[in-house]
C-alpha positions as CSV (number, residue, x, y, z in Angstrom):
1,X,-10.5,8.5,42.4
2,X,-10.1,5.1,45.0
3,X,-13.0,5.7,47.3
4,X,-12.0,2.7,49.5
5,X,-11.5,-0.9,49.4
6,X,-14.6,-2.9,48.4
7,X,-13.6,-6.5,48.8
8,X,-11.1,-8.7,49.8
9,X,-11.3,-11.8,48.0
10,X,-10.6,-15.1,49.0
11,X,-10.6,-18.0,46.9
12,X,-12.6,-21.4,48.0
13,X,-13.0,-25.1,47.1
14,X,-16.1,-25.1,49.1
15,X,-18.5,-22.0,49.2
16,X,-20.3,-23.3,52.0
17,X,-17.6,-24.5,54.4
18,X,-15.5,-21.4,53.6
19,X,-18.9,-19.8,54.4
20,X,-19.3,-21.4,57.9
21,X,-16.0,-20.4,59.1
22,X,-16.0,-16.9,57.8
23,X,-19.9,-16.3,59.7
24,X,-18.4,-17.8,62.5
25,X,-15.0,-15.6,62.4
26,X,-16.7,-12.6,62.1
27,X,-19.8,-13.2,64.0
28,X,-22.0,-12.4,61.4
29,X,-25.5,-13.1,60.9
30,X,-27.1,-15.0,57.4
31,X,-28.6,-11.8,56.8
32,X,-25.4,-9.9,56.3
33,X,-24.3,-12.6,53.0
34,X,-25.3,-12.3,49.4
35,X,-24.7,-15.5,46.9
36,X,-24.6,-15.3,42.8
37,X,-23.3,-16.3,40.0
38,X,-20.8,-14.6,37.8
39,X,-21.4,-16.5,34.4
40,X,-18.6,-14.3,32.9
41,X,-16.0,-15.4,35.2
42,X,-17.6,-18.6,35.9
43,X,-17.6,-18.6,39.6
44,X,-20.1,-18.6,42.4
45,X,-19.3,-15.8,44.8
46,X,-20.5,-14.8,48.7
47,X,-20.1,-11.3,49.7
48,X,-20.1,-10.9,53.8
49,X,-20.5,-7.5,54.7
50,X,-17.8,-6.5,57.3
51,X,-18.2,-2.4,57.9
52,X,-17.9,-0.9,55.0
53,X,-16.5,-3.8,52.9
54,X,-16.8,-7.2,52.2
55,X,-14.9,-9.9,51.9
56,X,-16.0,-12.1,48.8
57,X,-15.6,-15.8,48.6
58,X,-15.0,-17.3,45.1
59,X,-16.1,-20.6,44.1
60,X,-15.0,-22.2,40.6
61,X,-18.2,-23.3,38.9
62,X,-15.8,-25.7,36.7
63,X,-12.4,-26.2,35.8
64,X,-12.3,-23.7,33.3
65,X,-13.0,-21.4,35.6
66,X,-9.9,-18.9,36.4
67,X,-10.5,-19.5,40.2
68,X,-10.2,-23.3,39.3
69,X,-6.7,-22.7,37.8
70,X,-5.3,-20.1,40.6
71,X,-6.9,-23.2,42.8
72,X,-4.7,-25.7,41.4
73,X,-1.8,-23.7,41.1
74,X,-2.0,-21.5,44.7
75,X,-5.2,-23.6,46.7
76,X,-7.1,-21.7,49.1
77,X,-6.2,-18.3,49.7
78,X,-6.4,-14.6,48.8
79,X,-7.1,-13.5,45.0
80,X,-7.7,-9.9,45.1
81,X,-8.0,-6.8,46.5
82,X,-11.1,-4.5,45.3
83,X,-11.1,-0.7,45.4
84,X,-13.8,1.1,45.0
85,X,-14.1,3.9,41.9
86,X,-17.0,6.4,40.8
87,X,-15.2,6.7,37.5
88,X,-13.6,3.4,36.0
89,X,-13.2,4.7,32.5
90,X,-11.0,7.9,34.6
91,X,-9.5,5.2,36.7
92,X,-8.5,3.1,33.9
93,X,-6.9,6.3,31.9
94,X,-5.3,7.2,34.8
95,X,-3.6,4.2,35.6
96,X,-2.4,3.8,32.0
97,X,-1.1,7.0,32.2
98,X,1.3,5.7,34.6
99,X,1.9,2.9,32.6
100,X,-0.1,0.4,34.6
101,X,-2.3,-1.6,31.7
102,X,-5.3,-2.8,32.8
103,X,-6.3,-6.5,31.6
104,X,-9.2,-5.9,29.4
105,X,-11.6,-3.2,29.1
106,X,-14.3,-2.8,32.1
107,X,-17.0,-5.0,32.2
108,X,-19.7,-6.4,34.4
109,X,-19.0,-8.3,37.7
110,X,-20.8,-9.5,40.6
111,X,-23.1,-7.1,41.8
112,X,-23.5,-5.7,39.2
113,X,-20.4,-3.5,39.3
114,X,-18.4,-2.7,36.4
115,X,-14.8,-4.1,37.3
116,X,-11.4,-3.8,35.3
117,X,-7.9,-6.2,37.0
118,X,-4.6,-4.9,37.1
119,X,-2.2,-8.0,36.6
120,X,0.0,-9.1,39.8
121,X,2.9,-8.5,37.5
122,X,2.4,-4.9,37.7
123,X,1.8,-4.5,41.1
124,X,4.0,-6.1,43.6
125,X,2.6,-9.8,42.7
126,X,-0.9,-8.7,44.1
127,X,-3.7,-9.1,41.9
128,X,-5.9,-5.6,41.6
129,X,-9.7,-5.0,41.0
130,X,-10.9,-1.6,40.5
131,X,-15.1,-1.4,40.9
132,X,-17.7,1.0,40.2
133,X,-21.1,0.7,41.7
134,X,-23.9,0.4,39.1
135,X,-25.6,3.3,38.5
């Protein structure tokens, strides 16, 4: 079951500049932003909290990166949408019971989150994440 959205995603040339101009869009203080690295998908992110979402910035770490190719291809924009699951192996059954594949099996994220992507193909040329919290 979709709890409710999780993320917006936004993808960045420049962490910190993108950074600036979100804290300053949103009025947010430097307490309310995390910063990592996702090894696995080879990108620095920042999540800004915003209610009871965030929106995540996504910074290639190189040009192998998937965010350096969508980059290239798309520049700065939006990547994804996140929704929030308690169940992604339920989620991911039930999606491919309506003969929505997901790309991949789940696996670890930022956060910490276990995360699975719908491909944009599939769904209206938007790009979906679906994330469980770690437990």
């Amino acid at each position: 079951m979709i709890n409710k959205i999780d993320h917006i995603a936004i993808a960045v040339q420049n962490l910190e500049s993108a950074l600036e101009t979100f804290q300053n869009v949103l009025g947010c203080a430097p307490g309310a932003v995390t910063i990592e690295e996702v090894a696995s998908e080879n990108v620095r992110v920042a999540f800004i909290t915003v209610g009871e979402s965030k929106i995540e910035l996504l910074e290639p770490m190189s040009d192998q990166s998937p965010i350096a190719k969508f980059l290239a291809k798309n520049g700065d924009g939006m990547h994804h949408i996140a929704f929030q699951t308690d169940d992604i192996e339920q989620e991911t059954e039930r999606l491919s019971s309506l003969n929505l594949h997901p790309l991949g099996e789940p696996k670890e994220g930022a956060g910490g989150k276990k995360i699975v992507f719908l491909h944009p193909k599939q769904t209206n040329k938007v790009l979906l994440e679906f994330a469980q919290k770690h437990h």
